[in-house]
N, C-alpha and C positions, 0 to 999 in steps of 0.2 A: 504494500500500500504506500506510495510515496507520500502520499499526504499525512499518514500515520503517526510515524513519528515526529513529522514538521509539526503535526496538531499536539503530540502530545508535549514539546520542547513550549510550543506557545501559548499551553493551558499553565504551564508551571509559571512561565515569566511572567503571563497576564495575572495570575492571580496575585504573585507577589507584587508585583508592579502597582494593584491595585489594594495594596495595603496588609495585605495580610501575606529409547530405542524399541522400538519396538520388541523386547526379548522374548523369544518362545520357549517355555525349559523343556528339557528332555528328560530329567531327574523320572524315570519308569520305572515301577519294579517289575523284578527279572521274571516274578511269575504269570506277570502279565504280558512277555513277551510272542508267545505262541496263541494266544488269544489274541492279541492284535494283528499278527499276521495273517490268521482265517479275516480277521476283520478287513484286514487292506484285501485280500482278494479277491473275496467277495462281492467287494466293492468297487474294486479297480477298471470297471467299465462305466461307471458314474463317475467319481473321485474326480476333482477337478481342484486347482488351485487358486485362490484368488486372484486377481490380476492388480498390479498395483503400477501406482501412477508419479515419475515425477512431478513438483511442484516448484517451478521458482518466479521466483515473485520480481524479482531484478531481471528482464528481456534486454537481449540484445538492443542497443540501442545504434543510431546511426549520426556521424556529424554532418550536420544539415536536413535532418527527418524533421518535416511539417507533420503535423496535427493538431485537430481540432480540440479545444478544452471548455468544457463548461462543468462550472462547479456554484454549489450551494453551499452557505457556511452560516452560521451564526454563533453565536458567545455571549453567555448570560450570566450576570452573578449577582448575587446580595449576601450582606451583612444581616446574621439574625444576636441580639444585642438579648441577651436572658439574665435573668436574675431568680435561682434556684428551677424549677419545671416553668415559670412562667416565660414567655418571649413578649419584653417590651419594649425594643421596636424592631425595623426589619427596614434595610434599605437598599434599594438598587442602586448596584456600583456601576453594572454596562449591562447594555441591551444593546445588541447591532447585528444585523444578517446584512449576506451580498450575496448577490448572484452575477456570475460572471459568464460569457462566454468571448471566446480568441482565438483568431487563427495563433497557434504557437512554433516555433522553430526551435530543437536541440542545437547548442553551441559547443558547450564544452563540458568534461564526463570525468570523474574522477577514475583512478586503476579498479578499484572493485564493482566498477560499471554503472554506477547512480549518474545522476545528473547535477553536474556543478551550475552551468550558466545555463540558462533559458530566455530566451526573448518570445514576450505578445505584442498580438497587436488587437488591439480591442475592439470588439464588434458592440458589444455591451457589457456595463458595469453600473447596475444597481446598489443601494444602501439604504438601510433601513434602519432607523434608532428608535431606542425607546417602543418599539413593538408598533412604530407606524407608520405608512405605505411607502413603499419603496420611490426611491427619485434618482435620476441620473446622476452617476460620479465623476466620471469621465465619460467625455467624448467619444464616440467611435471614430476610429483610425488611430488612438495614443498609444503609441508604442513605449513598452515597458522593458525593463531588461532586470533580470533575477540575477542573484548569484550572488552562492555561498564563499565568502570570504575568510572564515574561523570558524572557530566550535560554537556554535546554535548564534551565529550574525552573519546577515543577508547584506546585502547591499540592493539598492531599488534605486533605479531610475528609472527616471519619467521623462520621454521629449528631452533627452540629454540631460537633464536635472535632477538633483540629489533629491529624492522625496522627502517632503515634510515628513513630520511627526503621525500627524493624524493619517499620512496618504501610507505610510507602511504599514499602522495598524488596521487599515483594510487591508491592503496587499498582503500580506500573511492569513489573514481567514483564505485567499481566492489564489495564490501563488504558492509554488514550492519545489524546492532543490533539498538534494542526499546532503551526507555531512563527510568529512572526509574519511570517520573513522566506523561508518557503517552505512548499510542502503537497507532496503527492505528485505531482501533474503538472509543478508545478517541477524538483524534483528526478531525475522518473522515465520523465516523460511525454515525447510526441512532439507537435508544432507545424505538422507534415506527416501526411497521412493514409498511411496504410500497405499494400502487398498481405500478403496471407496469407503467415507465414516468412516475411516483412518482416522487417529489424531495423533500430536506431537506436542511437545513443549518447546515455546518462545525462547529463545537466548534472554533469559531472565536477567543475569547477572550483564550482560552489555546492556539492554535496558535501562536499566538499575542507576548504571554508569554516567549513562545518557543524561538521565533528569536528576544522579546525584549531585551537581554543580549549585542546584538551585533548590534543593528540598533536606538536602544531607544524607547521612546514612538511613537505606533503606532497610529493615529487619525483615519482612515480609515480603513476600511474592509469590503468586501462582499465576498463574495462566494453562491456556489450552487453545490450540489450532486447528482447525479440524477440514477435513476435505471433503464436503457435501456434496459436490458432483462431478462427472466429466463429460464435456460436451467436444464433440469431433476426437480428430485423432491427427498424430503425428503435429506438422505445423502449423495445423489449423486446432489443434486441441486448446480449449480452455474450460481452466483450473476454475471450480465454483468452492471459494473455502471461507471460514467463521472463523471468527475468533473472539477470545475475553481473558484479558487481564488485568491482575489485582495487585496493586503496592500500597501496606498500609503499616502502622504502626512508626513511622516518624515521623518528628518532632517537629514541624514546619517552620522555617525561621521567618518571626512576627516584630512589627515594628518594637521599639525601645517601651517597655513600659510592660509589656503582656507577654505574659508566659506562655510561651508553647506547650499542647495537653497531647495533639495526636492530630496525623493529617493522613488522606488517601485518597489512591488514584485509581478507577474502575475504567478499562477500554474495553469496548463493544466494536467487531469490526465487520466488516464480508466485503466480499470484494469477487467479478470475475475476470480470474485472469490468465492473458492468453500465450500463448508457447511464443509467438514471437510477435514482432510489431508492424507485420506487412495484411493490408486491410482487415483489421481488426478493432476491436472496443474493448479498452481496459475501464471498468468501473470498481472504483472504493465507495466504501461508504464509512465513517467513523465516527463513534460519540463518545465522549471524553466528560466522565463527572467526577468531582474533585470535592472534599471538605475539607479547609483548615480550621482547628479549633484552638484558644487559646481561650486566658483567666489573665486578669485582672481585677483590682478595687477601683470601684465608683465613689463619687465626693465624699459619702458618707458611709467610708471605707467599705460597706456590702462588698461581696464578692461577683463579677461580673463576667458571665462568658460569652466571648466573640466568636460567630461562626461564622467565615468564609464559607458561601457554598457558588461553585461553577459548574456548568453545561458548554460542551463544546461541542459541536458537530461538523461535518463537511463532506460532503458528496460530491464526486466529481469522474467525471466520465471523458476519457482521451478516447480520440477518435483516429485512427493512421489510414491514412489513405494507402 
């Protein structure tokens, strides 16, 4: 999912930002061995094997490959302010979705095959605050240029120009570039090939890595991958796979003043994806909810707990001609 972990590096920054093998055993016993083999004989004109399927998530990419991108995103959060069971107040910190669609061009590609530079050019680009109707952001025809410069920092221009403030924090909901020290098969992918309803575990600990810069040591993690279907075969095969991953139990670093009590990250993902990038539709789709908690005392020293809660989503669907 390329958008995956761009979503999940931009839910950590935004929320701080905003204040707060598959092994088969063999171990048989011995008396059981001559009863299994009436059994395999038996059976040995049925007996068939699964058929299992690579999956990778990082495709070949080309320099100079056009395709089409339209993506949906939004990011939502509030502050819920409690004092003992009661919640006495509750405030919205962001509210904003976009929707984007661009003719796009690959530039330039890191060695483990993600995409470092990306150039759009905009056909549309919608925004929406505060939960109300969408209005034009840009122009159709404004050309954009992505690209990952460091560990989780982009660079954006716009029409030759450094983007404001405000114009990257859309461009990150509706844009996105690999990092240099993982892509999607790193992070997501499998190194074994899989049966249908196959599943696998995440590279949990690069994960982990990923968003420890901004969250600190993670104690907890699970996750699970799973392969829901396959559609075609050989170069025209694509991969239908899920996923959901859990990091919780640290301590989320909170402005001067509030204790940190406990923070986590939940990802929800699917995506189909296809063997290579010649006429073909790669689709993600990802939601990203997140809670920081901390404690604190109010004027009249009571003890007060802050809850950051966020929602992140984003769908986006590449088109290769």
């Amino acid at each position: 999912m390329q958008h995956a972990a761009v979503t999940l590096m931009a839910a950590c920054s935004f929320i701080l930002t905003k204040g707060i093998s598959m092994n088969f055993p063999r171990l048989l016993p011995k008396s059981l061995l001559l009863l299994l083999a009436v059994i395999a004989i038996t059976a040995s004109a049925t007996l068939s094997y699964a058929e299992t399927y690579s999956v990778n998530f990082t495709t070949p990419w080309r320099e100079g490959q056009l395709f089409k991108a339209t993506v949906k995103a939004s990011q939502k959060s509030r502050m819920l302010i409690s004092q003992g069971t009661q919640v006495v107040q509750q405030q919205v910190l962001e509210d904003t979705a976009a929707t984007m669609e661009a003719d796009a061009k690959a530039l330039t590609f890191f060695p483990h095959g993600g995409i470092k530079k990306v150039a759009y050019t905009i056909r549309s680009l919608r925004v929406s605050r505060s939960s109300g109707p969408e209005s034009d952001y840009l122009p159709a025809g404004t050309q954009i240029i992505v690209e990952s410069i460091g560990t989780g920092v982009k660079s954006y221009i716009i029409d030759g120009k450094v983007a404001t403030k405000e114009q990257k924090e859309v461009l990150k909901l509706v844009t996105a570039t690999d990092e240099a020290n993982y892509n999607d098969q790193i992070l997501f992918g499998t190194d074994k090939p899989v049966e249908l309803s196959g599943t696998w575990q995440p590279d949990l600990e690069k994960l982990k890595t990923a968003i420890a810069k901004d969250v600190g040591e993670i104690p907890v993690s699970t996750g699970t991958m799973k392969l829901e279907a396959i559609e075609g075969s050989g170069d025209k095969q694509v991969a239908v796979v899920s996923g959901n991953v859990s990091f919780s139990g640290f301590a989320p670093p909170l402005p001067p003043g509030i204790s940190p009590k406990a923070g986590s990250f939940t990802i929800v993902l699917d995506g189909r994806i296809p063997a290579t990038r010649t006429g073909s539709k790669r689709v993600e789709n990802m939601k990203v909810t997140a809670s920081f908690v901390g404690e604190t005392k109010g004027p009249t020293g009571a003890l007060i707990m802050l809850t950051v809660m966020a929602d992140m989503s984003n769908s986006t669907t590449l088109v290769f001609p």
